[in-house]
N, C-alpha and C positions, 0 to 999 in steps of 0.2 A: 412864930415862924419867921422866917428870915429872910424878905425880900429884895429883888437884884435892883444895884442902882442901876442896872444900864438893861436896855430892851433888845430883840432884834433888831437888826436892820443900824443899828445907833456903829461907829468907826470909834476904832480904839489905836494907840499909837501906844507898847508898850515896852518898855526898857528894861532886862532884866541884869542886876547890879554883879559885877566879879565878889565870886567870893573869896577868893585866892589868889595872892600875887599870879602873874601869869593867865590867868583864868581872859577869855576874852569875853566884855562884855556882849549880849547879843538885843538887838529890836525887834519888832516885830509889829507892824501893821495892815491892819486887816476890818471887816466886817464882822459886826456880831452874827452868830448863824445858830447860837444855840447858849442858854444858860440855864442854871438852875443854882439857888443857891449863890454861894459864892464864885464858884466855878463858872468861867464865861469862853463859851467855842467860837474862835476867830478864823475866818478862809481869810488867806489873804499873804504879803511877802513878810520875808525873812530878810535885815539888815546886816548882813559882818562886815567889822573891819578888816581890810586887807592891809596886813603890818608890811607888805613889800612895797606896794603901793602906796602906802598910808591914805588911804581913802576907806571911806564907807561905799559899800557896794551893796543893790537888790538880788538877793539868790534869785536863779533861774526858777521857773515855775512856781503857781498856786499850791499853799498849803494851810493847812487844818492843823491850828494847835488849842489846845486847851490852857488856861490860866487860873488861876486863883484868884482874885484880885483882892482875897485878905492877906495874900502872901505877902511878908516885910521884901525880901527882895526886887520887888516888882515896883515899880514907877510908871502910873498909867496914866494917858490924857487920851482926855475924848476929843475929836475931832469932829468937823462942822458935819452934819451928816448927809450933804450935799456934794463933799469932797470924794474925786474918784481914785478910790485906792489904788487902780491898775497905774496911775499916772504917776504914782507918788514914788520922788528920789530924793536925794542927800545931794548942796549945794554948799559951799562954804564961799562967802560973803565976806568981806572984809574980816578973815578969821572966825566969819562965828555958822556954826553949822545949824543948815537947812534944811526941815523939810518941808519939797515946795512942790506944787502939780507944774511949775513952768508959767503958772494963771495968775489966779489972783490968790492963791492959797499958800500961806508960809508958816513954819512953824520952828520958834530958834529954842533949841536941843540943848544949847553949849553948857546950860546949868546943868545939865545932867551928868556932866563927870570934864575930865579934862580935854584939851583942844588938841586932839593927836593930830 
């Protein structure tokens, strides 16, 4: 039987990779709220980049998505599980992109694809 590496309650920050030129990559961090298996349910935001802007921006409103986390596309880090997801944005620092509660909590993204 196949047990989860991650619990309720544990914060996930997940990247999910373009498949296709043009495709936009999308984030997503949030709360464990439910797993079973590989399959892991997160409440929590939604990150896009906005190509007019060029920034990364938090979609409006709380959302419930499910993940795979043996899916190849996917790039997950666990985060501290003291960290308050409601808080958490996208900061770019000397070129290298952030995410930070504003606190004491930072976490640099920039390996995970290019510095748009």
């Amino acid at each position: 039987m196949f047990e989860s590496i991650v619990t309720i309650g544990d914060k996930l920050h997940v990247y999910t990779r373009s498949l296709f030129e043009g495709d936009l990559s999308s984030h997503f961090v949030g709360a464990v709220v439910g797993n079973t298996g590989s399959l892991c349910e997160l409440e929590g935001h939604a990150m896009t980049f906005d190509a007019g802007r060029r920034e990364w921006t938090r979609q409006d409103g709380v959302r419930r998505r499910i993940f795979s986390l043996a899916e190849a596309g996917h790039v997950v880090t666990r985060l501290p599980r003291d960290v308050e997801v409601d808080l958490l944005y996208y900061d770019r620092v000397d070129g290298e992109l952030l995410l930070t509660d504003g606190k004491e909590f930072e976490l640099n993204l920039s390996e995970l694809g290019p510095r748009k």
